[in-house]
C-alpha positions in Angstrom: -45.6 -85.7 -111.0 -48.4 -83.6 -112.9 -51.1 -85.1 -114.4 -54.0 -83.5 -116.6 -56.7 -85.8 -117.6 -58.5 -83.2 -119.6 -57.7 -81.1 -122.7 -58.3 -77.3 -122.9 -60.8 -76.4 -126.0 -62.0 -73.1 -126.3 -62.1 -72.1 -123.0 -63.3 -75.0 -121.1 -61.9 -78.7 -119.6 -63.0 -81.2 -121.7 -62.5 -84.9 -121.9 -60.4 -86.1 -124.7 -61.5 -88.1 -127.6 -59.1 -90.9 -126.9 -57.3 -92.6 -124.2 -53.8 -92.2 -125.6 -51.8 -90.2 -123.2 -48.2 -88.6 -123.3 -45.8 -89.9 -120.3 -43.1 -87.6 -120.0 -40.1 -88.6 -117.8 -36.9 -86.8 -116.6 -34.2 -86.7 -119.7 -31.9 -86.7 -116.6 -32.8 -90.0 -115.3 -35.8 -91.5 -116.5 -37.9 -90.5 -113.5 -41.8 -89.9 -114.5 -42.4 -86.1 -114.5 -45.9 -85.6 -116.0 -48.8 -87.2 -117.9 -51.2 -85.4 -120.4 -54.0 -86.3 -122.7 -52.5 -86.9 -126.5 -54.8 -84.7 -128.3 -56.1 -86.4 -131.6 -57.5 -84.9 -135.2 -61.0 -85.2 -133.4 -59.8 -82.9 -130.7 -58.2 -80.3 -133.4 -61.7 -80.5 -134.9 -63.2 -79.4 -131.8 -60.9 -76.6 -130.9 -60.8 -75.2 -134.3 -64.6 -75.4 -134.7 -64.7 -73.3 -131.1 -62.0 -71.0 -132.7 -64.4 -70.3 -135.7 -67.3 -69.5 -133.9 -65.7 -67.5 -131.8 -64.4 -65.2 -134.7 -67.2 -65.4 -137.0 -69.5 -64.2 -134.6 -68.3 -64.2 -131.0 -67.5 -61.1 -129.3 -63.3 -61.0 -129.4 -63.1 -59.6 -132.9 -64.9 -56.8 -132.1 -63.8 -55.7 -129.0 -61.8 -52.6 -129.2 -57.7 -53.1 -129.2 -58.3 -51.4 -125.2 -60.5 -53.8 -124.4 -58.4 -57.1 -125.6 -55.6 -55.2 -123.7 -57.3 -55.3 -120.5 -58.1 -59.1 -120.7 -54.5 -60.0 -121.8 -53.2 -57.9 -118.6 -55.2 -60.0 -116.6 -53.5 -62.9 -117.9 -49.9 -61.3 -117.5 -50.5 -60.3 -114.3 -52.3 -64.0 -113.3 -48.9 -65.5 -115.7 -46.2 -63.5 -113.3 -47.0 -65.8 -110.1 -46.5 -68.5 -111.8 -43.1 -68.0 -113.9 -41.3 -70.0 -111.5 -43.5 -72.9 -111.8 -43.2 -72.7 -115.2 -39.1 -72.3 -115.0 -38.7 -75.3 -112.7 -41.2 -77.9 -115.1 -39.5 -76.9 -118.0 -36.3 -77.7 -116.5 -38.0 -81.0 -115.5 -39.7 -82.5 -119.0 -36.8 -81.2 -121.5 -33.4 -80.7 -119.3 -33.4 -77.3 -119.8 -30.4 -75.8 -116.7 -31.7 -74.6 -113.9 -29.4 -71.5 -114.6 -30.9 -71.3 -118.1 -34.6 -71.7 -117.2 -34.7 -69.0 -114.5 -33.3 -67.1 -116.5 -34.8 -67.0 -119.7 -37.5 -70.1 -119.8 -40.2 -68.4 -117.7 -39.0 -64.9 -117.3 -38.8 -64.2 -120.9 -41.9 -65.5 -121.6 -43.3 -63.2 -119.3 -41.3 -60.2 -121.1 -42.5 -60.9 -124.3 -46.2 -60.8 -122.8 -45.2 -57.7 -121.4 -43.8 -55.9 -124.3 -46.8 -56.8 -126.6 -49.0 -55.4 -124.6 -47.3 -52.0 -124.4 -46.4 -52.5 -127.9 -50.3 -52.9 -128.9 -51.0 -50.0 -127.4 -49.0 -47.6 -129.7 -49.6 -50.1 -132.9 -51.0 -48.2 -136.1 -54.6 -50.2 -135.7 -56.4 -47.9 -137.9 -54.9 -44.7 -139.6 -56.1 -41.9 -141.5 -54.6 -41.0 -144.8 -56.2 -38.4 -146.3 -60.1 -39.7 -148.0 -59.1 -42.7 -147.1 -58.8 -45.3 -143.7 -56.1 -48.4 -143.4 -57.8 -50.8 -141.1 -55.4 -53.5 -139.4 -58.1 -56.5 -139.2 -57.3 -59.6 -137.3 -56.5 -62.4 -139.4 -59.0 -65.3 -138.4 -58.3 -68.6 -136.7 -54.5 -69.3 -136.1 -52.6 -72.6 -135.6 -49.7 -72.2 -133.4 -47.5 -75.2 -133.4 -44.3 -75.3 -131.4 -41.1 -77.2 -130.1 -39.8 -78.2 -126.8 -36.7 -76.2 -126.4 -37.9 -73.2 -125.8 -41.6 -73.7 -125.1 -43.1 -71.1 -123.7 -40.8 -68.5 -125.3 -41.7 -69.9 -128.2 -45.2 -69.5 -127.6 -45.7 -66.1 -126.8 -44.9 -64.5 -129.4 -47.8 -65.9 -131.4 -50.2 -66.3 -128.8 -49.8 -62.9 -127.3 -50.0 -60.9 -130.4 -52.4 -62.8 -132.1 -55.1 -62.5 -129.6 -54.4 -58.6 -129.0 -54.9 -58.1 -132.5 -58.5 -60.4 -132.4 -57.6 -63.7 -133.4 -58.4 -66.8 -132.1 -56.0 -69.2 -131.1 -55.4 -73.4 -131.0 -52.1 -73.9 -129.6 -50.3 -77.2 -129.8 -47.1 -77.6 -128.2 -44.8 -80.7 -128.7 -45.1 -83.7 -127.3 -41.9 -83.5 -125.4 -42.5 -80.6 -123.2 -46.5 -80.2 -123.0 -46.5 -79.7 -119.1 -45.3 -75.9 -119.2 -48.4 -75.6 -122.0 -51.1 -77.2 -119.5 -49.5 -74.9 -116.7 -50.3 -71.9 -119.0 -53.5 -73.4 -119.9 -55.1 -73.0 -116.8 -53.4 -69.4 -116.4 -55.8 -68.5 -119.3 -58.8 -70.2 -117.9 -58.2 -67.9 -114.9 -58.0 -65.0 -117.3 -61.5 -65.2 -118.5 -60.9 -64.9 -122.2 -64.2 -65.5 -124.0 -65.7 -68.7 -125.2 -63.8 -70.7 -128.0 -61.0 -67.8 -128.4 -58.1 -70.4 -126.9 -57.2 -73.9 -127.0 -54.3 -75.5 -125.6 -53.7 -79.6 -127.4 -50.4 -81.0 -126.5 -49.9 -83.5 -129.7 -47.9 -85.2 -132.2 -47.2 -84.6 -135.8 -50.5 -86.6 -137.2 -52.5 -83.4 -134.8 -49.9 -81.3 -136.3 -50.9 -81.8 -139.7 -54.0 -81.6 -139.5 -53.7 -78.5 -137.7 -52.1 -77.6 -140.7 -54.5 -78.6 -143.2 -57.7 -77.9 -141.7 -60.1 -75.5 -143.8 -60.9 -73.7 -140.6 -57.8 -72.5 -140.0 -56.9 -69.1 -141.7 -53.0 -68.9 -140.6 -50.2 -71.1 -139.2 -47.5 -69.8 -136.9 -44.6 -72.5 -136.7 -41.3 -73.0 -134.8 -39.4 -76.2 -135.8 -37.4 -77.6 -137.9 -36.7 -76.0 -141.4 -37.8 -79.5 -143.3 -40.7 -79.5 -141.7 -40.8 -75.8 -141.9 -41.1 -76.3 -145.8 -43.8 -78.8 -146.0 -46.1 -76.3 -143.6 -45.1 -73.8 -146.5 -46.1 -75.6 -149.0 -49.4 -77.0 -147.7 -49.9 -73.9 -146.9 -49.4 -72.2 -150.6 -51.4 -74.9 -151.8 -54.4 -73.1 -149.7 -53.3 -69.5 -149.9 -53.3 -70.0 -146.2 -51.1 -67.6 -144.5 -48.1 -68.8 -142.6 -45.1 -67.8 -140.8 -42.4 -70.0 -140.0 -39.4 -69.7 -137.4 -36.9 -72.0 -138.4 -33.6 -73.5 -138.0 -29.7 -71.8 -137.7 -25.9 -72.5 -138.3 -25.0 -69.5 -136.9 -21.4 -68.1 -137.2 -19.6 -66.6 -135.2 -16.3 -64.3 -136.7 -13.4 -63.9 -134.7 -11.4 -61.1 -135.7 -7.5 -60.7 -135.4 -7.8 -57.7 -133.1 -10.4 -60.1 -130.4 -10.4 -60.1 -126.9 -9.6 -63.9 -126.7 -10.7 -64.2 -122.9 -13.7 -62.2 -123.6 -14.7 -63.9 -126.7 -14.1 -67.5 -125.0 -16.0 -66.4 -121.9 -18.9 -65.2 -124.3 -19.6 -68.1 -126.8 -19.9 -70.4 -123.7 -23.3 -68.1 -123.6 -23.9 -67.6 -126.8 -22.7 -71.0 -128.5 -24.0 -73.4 -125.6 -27.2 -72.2 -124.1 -30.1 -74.6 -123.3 -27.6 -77.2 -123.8 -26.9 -75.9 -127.4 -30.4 -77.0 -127.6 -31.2 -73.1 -129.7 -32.0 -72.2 -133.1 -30.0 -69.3 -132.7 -26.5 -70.4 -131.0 -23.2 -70.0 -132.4 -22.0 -73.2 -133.6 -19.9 -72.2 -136.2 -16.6 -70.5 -135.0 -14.2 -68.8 -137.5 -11.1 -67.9 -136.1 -8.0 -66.2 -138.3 -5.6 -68.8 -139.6 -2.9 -66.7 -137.6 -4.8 -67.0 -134.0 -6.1 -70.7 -135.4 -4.2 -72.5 -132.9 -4.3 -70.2 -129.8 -8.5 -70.1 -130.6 -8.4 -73.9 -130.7 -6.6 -73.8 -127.0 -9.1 -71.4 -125.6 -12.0 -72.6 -126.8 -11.1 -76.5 -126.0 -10.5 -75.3 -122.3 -13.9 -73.5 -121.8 -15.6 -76.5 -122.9 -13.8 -79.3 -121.2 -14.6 -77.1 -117.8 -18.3 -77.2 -118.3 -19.6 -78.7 -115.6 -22.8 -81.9 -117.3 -25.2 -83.2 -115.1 -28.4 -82.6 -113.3 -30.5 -79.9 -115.0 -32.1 -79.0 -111.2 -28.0 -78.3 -110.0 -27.6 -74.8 -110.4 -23.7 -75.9 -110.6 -25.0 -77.3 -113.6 -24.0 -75.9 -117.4 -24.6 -78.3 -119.8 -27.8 -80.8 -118.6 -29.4 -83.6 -120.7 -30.6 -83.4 -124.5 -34.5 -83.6 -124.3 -35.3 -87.5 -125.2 -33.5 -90.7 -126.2 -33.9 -89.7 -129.9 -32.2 -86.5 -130.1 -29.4 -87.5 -127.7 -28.8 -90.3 -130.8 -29.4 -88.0 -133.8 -26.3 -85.5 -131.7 -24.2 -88.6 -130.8 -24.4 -89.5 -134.5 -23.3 -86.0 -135.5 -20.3 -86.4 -133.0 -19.7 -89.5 -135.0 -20.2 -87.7 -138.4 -17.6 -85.8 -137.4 -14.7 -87.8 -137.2 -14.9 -89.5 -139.8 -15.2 -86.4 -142.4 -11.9 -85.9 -140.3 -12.0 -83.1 -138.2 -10.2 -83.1 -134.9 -11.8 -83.7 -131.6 -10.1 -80.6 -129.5 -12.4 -82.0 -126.6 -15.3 -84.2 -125.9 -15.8 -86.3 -129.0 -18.3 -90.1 -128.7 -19.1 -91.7 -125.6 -21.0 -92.1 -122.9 -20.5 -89.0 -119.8 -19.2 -90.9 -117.5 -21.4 -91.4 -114.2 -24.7 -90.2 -116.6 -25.3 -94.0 -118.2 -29.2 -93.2 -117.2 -29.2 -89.9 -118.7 -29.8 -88.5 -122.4 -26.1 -86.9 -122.3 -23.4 -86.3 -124.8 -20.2 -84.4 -124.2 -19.4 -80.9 -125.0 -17.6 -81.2 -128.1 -15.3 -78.9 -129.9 -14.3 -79.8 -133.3 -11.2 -78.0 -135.1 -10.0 -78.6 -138.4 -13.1 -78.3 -139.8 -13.6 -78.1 -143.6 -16.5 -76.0 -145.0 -18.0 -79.2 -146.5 -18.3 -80.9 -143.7 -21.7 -81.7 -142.5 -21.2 -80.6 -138.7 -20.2 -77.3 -140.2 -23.5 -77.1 -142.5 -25.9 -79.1 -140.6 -28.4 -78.1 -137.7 -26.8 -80.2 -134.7 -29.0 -78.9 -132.1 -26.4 -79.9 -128.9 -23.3 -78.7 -127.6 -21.1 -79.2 -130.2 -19.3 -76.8 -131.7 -17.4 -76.3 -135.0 -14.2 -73.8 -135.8 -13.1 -73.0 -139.2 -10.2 -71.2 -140.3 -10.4 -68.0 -142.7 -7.8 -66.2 -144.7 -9.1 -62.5 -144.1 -12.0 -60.9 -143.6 -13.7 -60.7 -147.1 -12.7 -64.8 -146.9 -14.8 -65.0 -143.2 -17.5 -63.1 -144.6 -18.0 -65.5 -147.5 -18.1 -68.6 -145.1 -20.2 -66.9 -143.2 -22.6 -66.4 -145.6 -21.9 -70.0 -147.3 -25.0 -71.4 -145.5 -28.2 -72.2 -146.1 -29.8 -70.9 -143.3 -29.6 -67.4 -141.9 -30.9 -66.7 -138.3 -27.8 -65.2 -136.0 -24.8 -64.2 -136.4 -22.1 -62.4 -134.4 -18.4 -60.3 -134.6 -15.4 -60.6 -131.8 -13.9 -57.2 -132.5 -12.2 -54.4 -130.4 -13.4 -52.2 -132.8 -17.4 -51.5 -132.4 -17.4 -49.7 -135.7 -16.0 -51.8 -138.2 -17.9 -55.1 -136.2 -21.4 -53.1 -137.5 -19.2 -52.9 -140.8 -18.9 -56.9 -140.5 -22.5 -57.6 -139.4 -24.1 -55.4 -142.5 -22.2 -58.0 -144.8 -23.9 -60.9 -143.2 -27.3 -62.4 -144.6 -29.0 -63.2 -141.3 -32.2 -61.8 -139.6 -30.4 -60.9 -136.4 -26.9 -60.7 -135.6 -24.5 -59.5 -132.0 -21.6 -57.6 -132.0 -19.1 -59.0 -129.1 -21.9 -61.2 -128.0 -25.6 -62.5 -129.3 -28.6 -62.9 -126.8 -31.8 -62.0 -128.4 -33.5 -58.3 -128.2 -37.3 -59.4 -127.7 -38.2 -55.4 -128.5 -36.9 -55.8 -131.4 -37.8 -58.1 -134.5 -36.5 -61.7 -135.1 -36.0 -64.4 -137.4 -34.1 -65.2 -140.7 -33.4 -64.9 -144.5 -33.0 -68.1 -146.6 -33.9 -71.4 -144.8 -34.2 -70.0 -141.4 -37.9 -69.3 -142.0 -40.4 -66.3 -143.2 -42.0 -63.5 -141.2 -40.5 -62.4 -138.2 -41.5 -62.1 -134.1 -41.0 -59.8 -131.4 -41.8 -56.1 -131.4 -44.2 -53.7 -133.0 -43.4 -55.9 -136.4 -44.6 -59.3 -135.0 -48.0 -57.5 -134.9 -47.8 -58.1 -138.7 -48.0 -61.3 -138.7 -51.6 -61.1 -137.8 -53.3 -58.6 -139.1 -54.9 -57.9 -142.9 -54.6 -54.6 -144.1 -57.8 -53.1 -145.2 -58.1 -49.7 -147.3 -61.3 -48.1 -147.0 -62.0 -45.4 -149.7 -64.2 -42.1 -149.6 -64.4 -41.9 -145.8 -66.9 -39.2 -144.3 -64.9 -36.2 -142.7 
């Protein structure tokens, strides 16, 4: 078990200003994993009055981008030995496979540094256009608030860039997987970033908001849930703070007649159920042909009865626990939701997994006969449950495609490269995979509608962070 008695504001250990703690135990059996200070609006205070200081008049700001780039490849390379630390916690507080987390958890988090550095070494900082000079100035103090699903690849991509463009930074991650956050807490003490540029405050939604409210703050970077996702927009309107949000998904996934059946099957059990289903971007809404409907159903109700469900730490393991006693309710009650709008159960369905009473499990579900109307085909379930839909032809997929609020991901099962880039121009998402989805973290990433403002990843998630300045009449 981990245990941090201190939180990390602006650089240094410091004691909290309450007692409260967060006790987080295994998802897969109720075993403790970790304890960590609960980080008040006292503590928020603290960290954003370090962050302040440290813009307004310490030295980050003004270091040149070389020089921020050095100190950030200090922490990559100080990061690297511990990415399988960070893999094997994350696994521990949220469920997260062990397949999963090594693959992605830590090692991606590590990418994305990676690519931000070499991606703030080309970025357009300052550029000459004829009399005049465009300035990319950092934006100030940054609140980055984050989930549990994802943690640390959810972190990265606004820590990283924000700091290589001069910002400074409180961080608070949620209070269901804080440990990975502590873990990379200390990598950036190691680091040696100056005084009051970082904080680290594992908290709940009363830090939250004031994170979000506080006058000190210039910008918030969010990744969450698109209801909460609006009030942060609209708190911060009310401010003319600056914000980007990275929100929810329903993501659909088109099955075309001419389809590889055994290839599409064997890549939505990637795509549709990774992290437990537990991702913004998987593919939870299946549309298959009426003329293949029943041969789809067959497939897809196969691959998901053979999953193996149990411990996350099994590398056997596909599908562990859902990350706490809540969510593994609010899924169950989806699973419920869904029989009685009457779709079919093709597989899984209510109950308990059998053998996993101590757990936070639910079965792998496949619904067919699912109506467009339906609330499992429209909602955000956030588990591995999975929804197919019939369509008529392919204008008819495309418009229940698009017959969603949100717009994150996407993705086309075609033979045909070609007309699948045909498919995927029609779609109103941010990103979208042609015979399979896994995120491109070189590229940019997020979503139209509901599914959030701004994007990450890439030369563009500089963006985010920056304030363009034009200075006329320059000397030559």
């Amino acid at each position: 078990m981990r245990t941090w008695d201190r939180l990390y504001v602006g650089g240094a250990w410091v004691a909290p200003t309450s007692a409260e703690v967060i006790d987080v135990r295994s998802p897969h059996d109720g075993t403790p994993v970790g304890r960590v200070p609960l980080a008040t609006p006292a503590d928020v205070d603290a960290a954003v009055a370090a962050a302040r200081r440290a813009f307004d008049e310490g030295p980050w700001p003004r270091l040149s981008p070389a020089e921020r780039i050095a100190v950030v490849e200090r922490f990559a390379s100080l990061y690297a030995e511990r990415v399988a630390e960070l893999s094997a916690i994350i696994t521990a507080e949220m469920g997260s496979p062990r397949w999963f987390a090594e693959l992605g958890q830590g090692p991606g988090a590590l990418a994305l540094i990676q690519l931000a550095i070499d991606h703030a070494k080309n970025y357009p900082w300052e550029v000459d256009r004829g009399p005049s000079l465009v300035r990319r100035e950092p934006v100030g103090v940054v609140g980055a608030i984050t989930p549990w699903n994802v943690p640390q690849l959810v972190i990265m991509p606004k820590l990283v860039p924000a700091l290589l463009a001069g910002c400074t930074v409180v961080v608070k991650p949620s209070p269901e997987a804080p440990l990975d956050a502590m873990i990379m807490a200390e990598v950036l003490h190691a680091a040696r970033f100056p005084e009051g540029v970082v904080s680290v405050l594992p908290g709940d939604g009363v830090a939250g908001r004031h994170l979000v409210e506080h006058p000190g703050v210039d910008k918030i970077a969010f990744t969450g849930s698109s209801a909460v996702g609006r009030w942060i927009g609209a708190s911060c309107g009310g401010d003319l703070k600056r914000c980007c949000l990275e929100l929810g998904g329903k993501s659909a996934a088109i099955l075309l007649e001419d389809a590889n059946l055994d290839r599409t099957v064997s890549g939505l059990k990637f795509a549709s159920l990774l992290n437990n289903g537990e991702a913004c971007v998987a593919q939870t809404r299946i549309l298959a042909p009426r003329s293949r409907y029943v041969e789809v159903v067959d497939a897809l109700a196969a691959m998901v009865s053979d999953l193996p469900v149990g411990d996350p730490n099994d590398l056997t393991t596909y599908i562990g626990p859902l990350v706490s006693a809540r969510h593994r309710e609010r899924v169950h009650g989806y699973l419920e939701i869904g029989v009685a709008e009457g779709a079919t159960v093709a597989t899984g369905g209510p109950g308990e997994v059998r053998g996993l009473e101590d757990g936070q499990y639910v079965r792998p579900t496949l619904f067919s006969d699912v109506t467009p109307d339906m609330r499992i085909a429209r909602e955000e379930v956030f588990g591995p449950v999975l929804s197919l839909l019939r369509y008529d032809d392919e204008a008819d997929a495309i418009r229940l495609a698009n017959d969603s609020d949100y717009g994150l991901a996407g993705s086309v099962w075609t033979r045909d490269r070609e007309h699948g880039l045909e498919i995927a121009r029609a779609i109103r998402t941010g990103t979208f995979g042609i015979n399979g989805y896994a995120p491109d973290v070189g590229v940019p990433f997020g979503g139209y509608k509901a599914s959030g403002i701004g994007r990450e990843y890439g030369p563009e998630g500089f963006d985010q962070y920056v304030e363009l300045k034009s200075v006329y009449g320059v000397p030559r």
